[in-house]
C-alpha positions in Angstrom: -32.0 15.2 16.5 -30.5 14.3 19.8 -27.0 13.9 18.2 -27.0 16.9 16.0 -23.9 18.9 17.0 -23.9 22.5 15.2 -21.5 22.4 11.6 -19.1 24.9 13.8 -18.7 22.4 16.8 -18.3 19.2 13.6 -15.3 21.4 12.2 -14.0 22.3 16.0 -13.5 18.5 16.6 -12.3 17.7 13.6 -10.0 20.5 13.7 -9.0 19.7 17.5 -8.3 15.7 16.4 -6.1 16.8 13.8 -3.8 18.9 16.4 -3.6 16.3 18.8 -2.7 13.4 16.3 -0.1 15.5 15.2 -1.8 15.4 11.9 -1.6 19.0 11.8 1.3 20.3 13.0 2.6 23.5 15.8 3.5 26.1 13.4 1.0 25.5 10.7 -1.3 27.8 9.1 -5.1 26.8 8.7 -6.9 28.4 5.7 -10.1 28.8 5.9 -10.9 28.1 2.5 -8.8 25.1 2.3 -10.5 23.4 5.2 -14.2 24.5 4.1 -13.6 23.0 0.9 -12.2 19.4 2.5 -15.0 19.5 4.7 -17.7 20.6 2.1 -19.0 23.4 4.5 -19.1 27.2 4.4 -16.5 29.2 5.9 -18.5 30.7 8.5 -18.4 27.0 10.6 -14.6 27.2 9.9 -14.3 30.3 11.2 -16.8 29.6 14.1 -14.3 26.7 15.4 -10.9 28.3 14.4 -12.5 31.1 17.1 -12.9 28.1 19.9 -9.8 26.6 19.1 -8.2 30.2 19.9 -10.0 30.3 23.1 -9.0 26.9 24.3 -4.9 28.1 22.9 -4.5 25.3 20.1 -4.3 28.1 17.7 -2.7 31.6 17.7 -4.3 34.5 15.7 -1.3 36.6 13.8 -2.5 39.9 12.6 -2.7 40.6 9.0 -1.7 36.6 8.7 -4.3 34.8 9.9 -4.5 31.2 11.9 -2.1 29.3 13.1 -1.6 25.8 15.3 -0.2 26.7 18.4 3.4 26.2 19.8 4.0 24.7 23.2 6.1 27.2 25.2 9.3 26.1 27.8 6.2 27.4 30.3 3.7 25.4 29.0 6.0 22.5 28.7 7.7 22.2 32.1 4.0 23.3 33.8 2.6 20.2 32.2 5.4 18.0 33.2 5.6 19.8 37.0 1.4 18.5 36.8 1.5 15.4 35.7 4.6 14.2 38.1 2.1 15.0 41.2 -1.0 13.4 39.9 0.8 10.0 38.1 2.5 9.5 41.3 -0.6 9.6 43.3 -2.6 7.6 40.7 0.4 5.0 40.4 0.4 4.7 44.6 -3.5 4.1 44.1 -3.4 1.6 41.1 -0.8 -0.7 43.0 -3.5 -1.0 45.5 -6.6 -1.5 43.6 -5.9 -2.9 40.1 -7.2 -6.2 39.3 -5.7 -8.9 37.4 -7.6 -7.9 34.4 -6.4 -4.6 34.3 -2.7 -5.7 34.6 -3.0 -7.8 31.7 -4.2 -5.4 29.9 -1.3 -3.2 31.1 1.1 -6.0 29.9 -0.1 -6.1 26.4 0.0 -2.6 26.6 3.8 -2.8 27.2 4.5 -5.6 24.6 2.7 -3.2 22.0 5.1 -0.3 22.9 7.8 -2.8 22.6 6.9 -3.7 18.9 6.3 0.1 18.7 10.1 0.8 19.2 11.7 -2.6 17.4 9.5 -1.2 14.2 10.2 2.8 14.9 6.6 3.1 15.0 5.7 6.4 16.7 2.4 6.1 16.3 2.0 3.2 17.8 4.6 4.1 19.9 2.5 7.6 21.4 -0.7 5.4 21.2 0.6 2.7 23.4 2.3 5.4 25.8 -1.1 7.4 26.2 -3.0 4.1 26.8 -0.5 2.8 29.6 -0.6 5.9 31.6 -4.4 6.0 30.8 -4.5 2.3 32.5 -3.0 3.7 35.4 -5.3 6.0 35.9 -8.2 4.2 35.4 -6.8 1.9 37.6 -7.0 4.2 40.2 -10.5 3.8 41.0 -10.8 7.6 41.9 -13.4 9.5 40.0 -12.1 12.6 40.7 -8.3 12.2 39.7 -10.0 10.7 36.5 -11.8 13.5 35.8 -8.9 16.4 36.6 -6.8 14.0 34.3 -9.3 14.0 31.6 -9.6 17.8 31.9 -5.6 17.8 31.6 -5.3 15.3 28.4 -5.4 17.4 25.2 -2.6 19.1 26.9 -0.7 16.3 28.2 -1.0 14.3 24.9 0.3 18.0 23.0 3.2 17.4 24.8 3.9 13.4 24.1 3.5 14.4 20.4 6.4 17.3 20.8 8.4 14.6 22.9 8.3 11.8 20.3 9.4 13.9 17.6 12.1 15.7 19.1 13.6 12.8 21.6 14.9 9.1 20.7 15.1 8.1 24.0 12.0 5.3 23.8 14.4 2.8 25.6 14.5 4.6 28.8 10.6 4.9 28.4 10.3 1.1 27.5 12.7 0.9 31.1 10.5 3.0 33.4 7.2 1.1 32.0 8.6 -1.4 33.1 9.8 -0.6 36.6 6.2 0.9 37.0 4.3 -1.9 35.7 6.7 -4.5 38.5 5.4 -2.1 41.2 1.8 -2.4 40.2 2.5 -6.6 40.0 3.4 -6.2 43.6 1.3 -4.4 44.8 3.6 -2.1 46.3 2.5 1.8 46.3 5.2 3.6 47.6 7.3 1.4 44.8 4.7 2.4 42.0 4.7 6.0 43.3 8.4 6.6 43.5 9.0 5.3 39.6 5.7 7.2 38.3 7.2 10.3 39.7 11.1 9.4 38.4 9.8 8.7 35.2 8.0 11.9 34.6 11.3 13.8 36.4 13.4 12.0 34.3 11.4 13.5 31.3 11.5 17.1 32.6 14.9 17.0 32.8 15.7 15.9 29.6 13.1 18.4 28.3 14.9 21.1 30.3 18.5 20.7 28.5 17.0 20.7 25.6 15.1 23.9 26.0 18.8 25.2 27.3 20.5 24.2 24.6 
């Protein structure tokens, strides 16, 4: 009885795991009946998390047309990328200082796995591999706190590395700045690890930028 969860809070997290894998998509709508019938519930726990999902802005409500996954807007693209510039910087600084050996193998194999990723045009593995590393990092960081603001920040941030995957090709410049960052964290240098964090993410933004420009 301790693991119950309600059927509405079930279809919520099924619902929310299907945005952020990109299984269901930013534009798309979600039909109540549709999903009640793959899940084998009623509609009312469909409707119960398509409600949530509105609150926490996965999905958009459109009068007189019902449900819809949620676009990322320029402002909630460049406020994510203006966030997570600060606080990879400051856990990259930290990492270099307090990662142990096991962790930076880890983050190795992490790398190599991107690599494959991009000789294969894998994006899965690709976004998977990309989450994990800067997840590493984090971890790495030692600092509970950062953690748990990060944490708070991921459905968002990994939104966003969905959109990027899609719409950019430039995994070589990634595969490039993973790397410069994981050579900082090998020597143990912070300011090094901070200063290519913090490139890599403005790197991003700007490319993001011209794109929402053009």
């Amino acid at each position: 009885m301790r693991n119950y969860k309600p059927l509405g809070e079930v279809v919520f997290e099924y619902l929310r795991n299907a945005i952020l894998s990109g299984e269901l998509k930013p534009g798309e709508r979600l039909m109540e009946v549709t999903i009640a019938d793959q899940l084998g519930v009623s509609r009312t726990p469909v409707r119960e998390a398509i409600r949530k999902l509105e609150k926490e802005n996965f999905v958009i409500m459109i009068p007189r047309k019902g449900a819809y996954v949620a676009d990322l807007t320029k402002k909630d693209i460049l406020e994510v990328l203006e966030i997570r510039k600060e606080l990879e910087g400051f856990a990259a600084a930290l990492a270099a200082e307090r990662m142990n050996d096991t962790e930076r193998e880890k983050l190795g194999r992490v790398i190599e796995d991107f690599n494959d990723g991009m000789i294969n045009m894998d994006k899965k593995r690709m976004i998977d591999c990309d989450n994990e590393f800067h997840s590493l990092i984090f971890y790495a960081s030692k600092n509970q706190r950062l953690i748990n603001i990060i944490f708070d920040l991921h459905d968002q941030f990994q939104r966003f590395r969905l959109v990027y995957f899609n719409e950019f090709n430039n995994f070589h410049e990634i595969q490039m700045s993973h790397g410069r960052i994981f050579e900082a964290l090998l020597l143990n240098d912070p300011k090094m690890a901070r200063k290519e964090a913090e490139e890599h993410v403005e790197n991003i933004r700007a490319l993001v930028n011209r794109w929402i420009t053009e």
